[in-house]
C-alpha positions in Angstrom: 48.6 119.8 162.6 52.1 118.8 164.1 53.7 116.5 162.1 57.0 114.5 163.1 59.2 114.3 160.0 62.6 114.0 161.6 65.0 116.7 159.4 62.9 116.6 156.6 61.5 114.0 154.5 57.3 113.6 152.8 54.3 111.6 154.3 51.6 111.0 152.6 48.2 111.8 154.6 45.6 110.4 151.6 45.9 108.7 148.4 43.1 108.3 146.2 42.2 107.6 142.0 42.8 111.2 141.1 44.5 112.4 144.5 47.5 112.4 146.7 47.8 115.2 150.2 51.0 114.8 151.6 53.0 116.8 154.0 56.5 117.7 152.6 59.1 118.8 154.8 62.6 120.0 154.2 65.2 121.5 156.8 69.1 123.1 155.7 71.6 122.3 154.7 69.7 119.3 153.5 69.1 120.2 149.6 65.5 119.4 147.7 66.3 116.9 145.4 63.1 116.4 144.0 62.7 115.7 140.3 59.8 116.7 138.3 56.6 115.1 138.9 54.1 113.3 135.8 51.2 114.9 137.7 50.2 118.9 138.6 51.2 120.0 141.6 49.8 122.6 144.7 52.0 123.7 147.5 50.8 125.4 150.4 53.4 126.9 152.7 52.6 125.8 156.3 55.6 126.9 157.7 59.2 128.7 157.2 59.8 130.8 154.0 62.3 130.3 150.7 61.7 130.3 147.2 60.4 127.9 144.8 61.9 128.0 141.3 60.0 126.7 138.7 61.9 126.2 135.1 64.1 129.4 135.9 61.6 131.3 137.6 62.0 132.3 141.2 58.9 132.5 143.3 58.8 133.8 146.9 57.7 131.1 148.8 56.0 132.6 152.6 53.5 130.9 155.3 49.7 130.9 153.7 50.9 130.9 149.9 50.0 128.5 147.4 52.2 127.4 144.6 51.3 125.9 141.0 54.0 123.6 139.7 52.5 122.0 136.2 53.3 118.6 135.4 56.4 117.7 134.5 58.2 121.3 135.6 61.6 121.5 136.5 61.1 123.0 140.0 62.5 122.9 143.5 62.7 125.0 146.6 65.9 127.1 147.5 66.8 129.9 150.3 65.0 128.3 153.5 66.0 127.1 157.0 63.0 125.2 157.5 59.9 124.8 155.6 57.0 122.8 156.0 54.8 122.3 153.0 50.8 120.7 152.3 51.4 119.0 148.6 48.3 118.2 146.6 48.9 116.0 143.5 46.4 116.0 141.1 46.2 113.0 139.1 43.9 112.2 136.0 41.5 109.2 137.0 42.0 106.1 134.9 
């Protein structure tokens, strides 16, 4: 699946009650500046490498891994050139 971000940037791909895909993209120098999130969160690295740190923790971030981030976590991704990411939000129905 080629996606066509530009240098960087997040499209969603499905939005639903209790679900949101999207594909997250982010390219250096260009920081993450993401804050944290009121729903869980599941990467899946679908390309490039870094780290994700997550309330202090660094976690090696490589192609094929998935990545918890719990709601409301402090978290964002350091140490890559290029880095293409699925994101799953999982929301609670209403």
């Amino acid at each position: 699946m080629a996606r066509q971000l530009g240098p960087g940037g997040y499209e969603i791909l499905h939005e639903s009650p209790g679900l949101e895909l999207g594909v997250y993209e982010l390219v250096a120098p260009e920081p993450d500046r993401q804050e944290p999130h009121e729903d869980d969160e599941i990467y899946v690295v679908l390309e490039g490498s870094g780290v994700l740190e997550v309330e202090g923790e660094r976690i090696e971030a490589r192609l094929g891994d998935a990545l918890f981030v719990p709601a409301r976590a402090r978290h964002r991704f350091t140490d890559y050139e290029r880095l293409s990411l699925l994101v799953v939000f999982a929301r609670p129905r209403p």
